[in-house]
N, C-alpha and C positions, 0 to 999 in steps of 0.2 A: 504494500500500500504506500504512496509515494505522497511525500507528507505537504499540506495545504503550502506551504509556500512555493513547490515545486509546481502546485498545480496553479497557485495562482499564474507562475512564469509563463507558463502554456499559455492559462487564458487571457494574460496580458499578449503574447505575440501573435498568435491566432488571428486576436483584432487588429493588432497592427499591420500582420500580413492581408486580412481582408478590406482592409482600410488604402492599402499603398495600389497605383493603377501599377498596368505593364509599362506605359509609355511614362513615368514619373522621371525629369528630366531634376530634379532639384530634392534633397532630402537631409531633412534636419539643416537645413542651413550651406550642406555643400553641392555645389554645380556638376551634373552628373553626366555632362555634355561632353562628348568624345572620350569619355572613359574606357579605357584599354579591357574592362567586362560590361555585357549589355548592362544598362542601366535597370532593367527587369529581373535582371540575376541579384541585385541590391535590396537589401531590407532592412524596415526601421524593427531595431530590435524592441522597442517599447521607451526606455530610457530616447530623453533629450541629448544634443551635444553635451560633455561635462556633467551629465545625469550620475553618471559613473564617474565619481574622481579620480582622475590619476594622484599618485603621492611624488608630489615635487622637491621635499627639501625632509631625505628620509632621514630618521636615528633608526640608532641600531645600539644593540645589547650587545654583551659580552655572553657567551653560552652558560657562564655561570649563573648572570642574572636573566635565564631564561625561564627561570621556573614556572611558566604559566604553561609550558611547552610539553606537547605528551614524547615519547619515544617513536610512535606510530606515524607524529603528523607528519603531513609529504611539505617537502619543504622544495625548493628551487634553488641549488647552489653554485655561484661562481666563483673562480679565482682568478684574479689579473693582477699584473703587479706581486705579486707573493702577498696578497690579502683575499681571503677568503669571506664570503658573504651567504648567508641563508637567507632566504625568503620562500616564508611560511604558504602555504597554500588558502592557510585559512584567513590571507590578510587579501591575498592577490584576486579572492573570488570577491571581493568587492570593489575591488581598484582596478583594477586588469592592466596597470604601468605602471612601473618608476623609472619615474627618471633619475637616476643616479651617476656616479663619477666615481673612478679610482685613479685620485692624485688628477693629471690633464686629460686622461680619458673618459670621454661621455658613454654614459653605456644607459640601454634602454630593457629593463626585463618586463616581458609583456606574458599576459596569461589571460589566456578563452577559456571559462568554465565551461561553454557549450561542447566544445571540441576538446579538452583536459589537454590543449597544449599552453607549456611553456616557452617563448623562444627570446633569448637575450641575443642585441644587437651591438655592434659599435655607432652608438647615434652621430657620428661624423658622418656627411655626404659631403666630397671635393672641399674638404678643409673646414666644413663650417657645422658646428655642433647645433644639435636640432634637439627640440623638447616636444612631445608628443602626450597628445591627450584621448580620449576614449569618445569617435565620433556617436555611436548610439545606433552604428549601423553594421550587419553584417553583408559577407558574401560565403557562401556555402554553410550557413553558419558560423562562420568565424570570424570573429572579430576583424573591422576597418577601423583602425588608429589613424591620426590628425597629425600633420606635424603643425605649430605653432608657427612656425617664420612663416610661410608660403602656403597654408590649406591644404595642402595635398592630403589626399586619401592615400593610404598606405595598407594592405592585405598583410596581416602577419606572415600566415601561412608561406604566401609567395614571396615576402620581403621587399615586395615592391611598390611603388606609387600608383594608382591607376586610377587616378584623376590628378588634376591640378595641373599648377605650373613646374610640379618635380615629376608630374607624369613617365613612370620609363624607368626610373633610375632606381635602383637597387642599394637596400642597407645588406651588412656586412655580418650574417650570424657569428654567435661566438658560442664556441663551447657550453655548456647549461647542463647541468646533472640533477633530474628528476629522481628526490628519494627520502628513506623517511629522515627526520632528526636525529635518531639513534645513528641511523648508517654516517649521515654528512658529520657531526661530531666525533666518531670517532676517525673516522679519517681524515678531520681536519678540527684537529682539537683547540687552534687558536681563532677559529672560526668568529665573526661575528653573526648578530643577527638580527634582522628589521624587528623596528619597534611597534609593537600595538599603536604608539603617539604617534597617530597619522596625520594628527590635526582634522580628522573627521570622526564622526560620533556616532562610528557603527557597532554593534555585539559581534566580536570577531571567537566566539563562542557559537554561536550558531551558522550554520549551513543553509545560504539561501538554495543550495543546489541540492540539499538532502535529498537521496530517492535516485536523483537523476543518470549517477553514472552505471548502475545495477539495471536500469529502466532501457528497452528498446525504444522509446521513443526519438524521432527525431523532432525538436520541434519547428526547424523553419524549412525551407527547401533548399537541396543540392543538388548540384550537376549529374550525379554517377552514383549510384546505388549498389551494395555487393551485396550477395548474402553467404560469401565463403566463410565470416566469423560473426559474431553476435558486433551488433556496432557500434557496442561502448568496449568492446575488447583494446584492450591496451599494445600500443604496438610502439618499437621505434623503427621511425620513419629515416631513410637515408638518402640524401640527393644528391650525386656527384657529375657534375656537368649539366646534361638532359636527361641523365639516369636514374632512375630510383628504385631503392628497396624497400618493401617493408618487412619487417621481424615481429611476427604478433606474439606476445607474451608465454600464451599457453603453450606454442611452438620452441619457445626457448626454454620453456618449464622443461622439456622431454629433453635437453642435451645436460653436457658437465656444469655447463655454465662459461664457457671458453669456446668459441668458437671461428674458425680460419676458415674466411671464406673471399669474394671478388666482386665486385661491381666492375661492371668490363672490366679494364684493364688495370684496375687500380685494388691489390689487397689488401681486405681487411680483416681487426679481430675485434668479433663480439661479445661483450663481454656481460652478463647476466647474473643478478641475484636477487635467489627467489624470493628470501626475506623481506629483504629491502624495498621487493619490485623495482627494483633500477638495473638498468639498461643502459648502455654505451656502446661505443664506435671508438673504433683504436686503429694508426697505421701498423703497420707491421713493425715498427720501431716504437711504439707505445703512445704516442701523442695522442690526446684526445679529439676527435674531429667533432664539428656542430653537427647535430643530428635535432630531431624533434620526435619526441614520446607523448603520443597523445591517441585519442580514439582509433577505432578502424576504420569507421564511417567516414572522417573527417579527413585523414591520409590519403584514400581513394576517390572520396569529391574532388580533392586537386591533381591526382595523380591516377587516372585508372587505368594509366599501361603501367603501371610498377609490378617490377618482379615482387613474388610473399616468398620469404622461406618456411619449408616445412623441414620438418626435423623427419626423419624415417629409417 
């Protein structure tokens, strides 16, 4: 039974999808004229522009003074610079951005609870660091972020602008480790991590999404439908060139947890723990490459000629 706030999200988008035409050329305030996807493939997710705050000028905890913090919760890890950062899930399903920095680099972690992806960016485009907010609108369900200087719409998923005057031009993913608190802490015990002081006045105790990621529903429309796994199954998504793989979870549940495998021409190793639920992409030399861990549904709306591995 999927609990009243989940359902009100439905019968909040529902209307909004039946509320939006096919030919709607302007939404929530952005111009959707020569947009690089039809403008019919765009929807207002219920939330206004800035409905959804981004968190602009984040604190962060020391692990020790994280005690609100369960072992279980999935958290979103980065390291740059030799400083390490967690970000909670249960902050990100209300904010879906931060914009944040290590030392001179701008970096942007962005999170679609519709899609259970995380993907952090380098927020420079051609030298000029960008701040991004939550336009209120998806495509395939997943989240379209704003950038502040120029309005461009921005697709997490594809990392690209596809409206505006940045129309075209591509952010720079970076590395991002989907997993719980217990795993990122111990592997990175000097760890910091985002503060509940968001400066917004939400219960980050409660799960506006409870229900949701257990639930086959989808709630708004995508391109590409599969039914090879349930479509909130969990997968990491890999895109090397015009290539891509997906690795659906219960798949990598059946190996050692190690595995040597290729996208064309390029090998890699996958690296899996079951506990954790975390999933990674490794060169053959150990470096971590950006990947994205999120639904199955959501990987295959952007991609449906991707190779899946099976385990056998």
């Amino acid at each position: 039974m999927l609990q009243r706030t989940f359902l009100t999200i439905l019968t909040t988008g529902l209307v909004a999808l039946a509320a939006a035409t096919l030919q709607a050329q302007e939404m929530n305030g952005f111009d959707l004229r020569g947009a690089l996807i039809p403008a019919a493939q765009i929807h207002a997710g219920g939330p206004p522009k800035d409905g959804i705050p981004s968190i602009d000028k984040p604190k962060f905890l020391t692990a020790a003074q994280a005690t609100h913090m369960h072992a279980d919760d999935q958290v979103l890890g980065l390291v740059r610079n030799n400083v390490a950062r967690a970000y909670p899930v249960r902050i990100l399903n209300w904010h879906e951005v931060v914009n944040d920095s290590f030392g001179n680099e701008t970096v942007i972690i962005t999170f679609c609870p519709l899609c259970g992806t995380g993907v952090a960016f380098d927020g420079r485009v051609d030298g000029r660091a960008l701040s991004f907010g939550v336009s209120g609108l998806l495509y395939n369900s997943d989240v379209l972020i704003y950038d502040r200087q120029s309005g461009s719409l921005w697709s997490q998923l594809l990392g690209q602008a596809i409206s505006g005057p940045m129309k075209g031009r591509h952010l720079r993913m970076l590395p991002l480790t989907h997993t719980t608190w217990a795993d990122w802490r111990k592997s990175h015990p000097a760890t910091v991590i985002l503060s509940t002081d968001t400066g917004a006045s939400r219960d980050y105790e409660r799960d506006p999404y409870a229900g949701y990621g257990s639930s086959s529903e989808i709630i708004f429309p995508i391109a590409f439908r599969s039914s090879g796994f349930h479509p909130k199954e969990r997968v990491l998504g890999v895109k090397i060139g015009s290539l891509t793989k997906a690795y659906p979870f219960v798949e990598l549940g059946k190996t050692s947890g190690v595995l040597s495998d290729r996208l064309g021409d390029t090998p890699l190793t996958i690296r899996f723990d079951r506990l954790a639920s975390r999933a990674s992409v490794h060169t053959d030399k150990g470096e971590q490459l950006p990947a994205v861990v999120g639904y199955w549904f959501a990987w295959y709306a952007f991609y449906p000629k991707t190779e899946v591995f099976r385990a056998y």
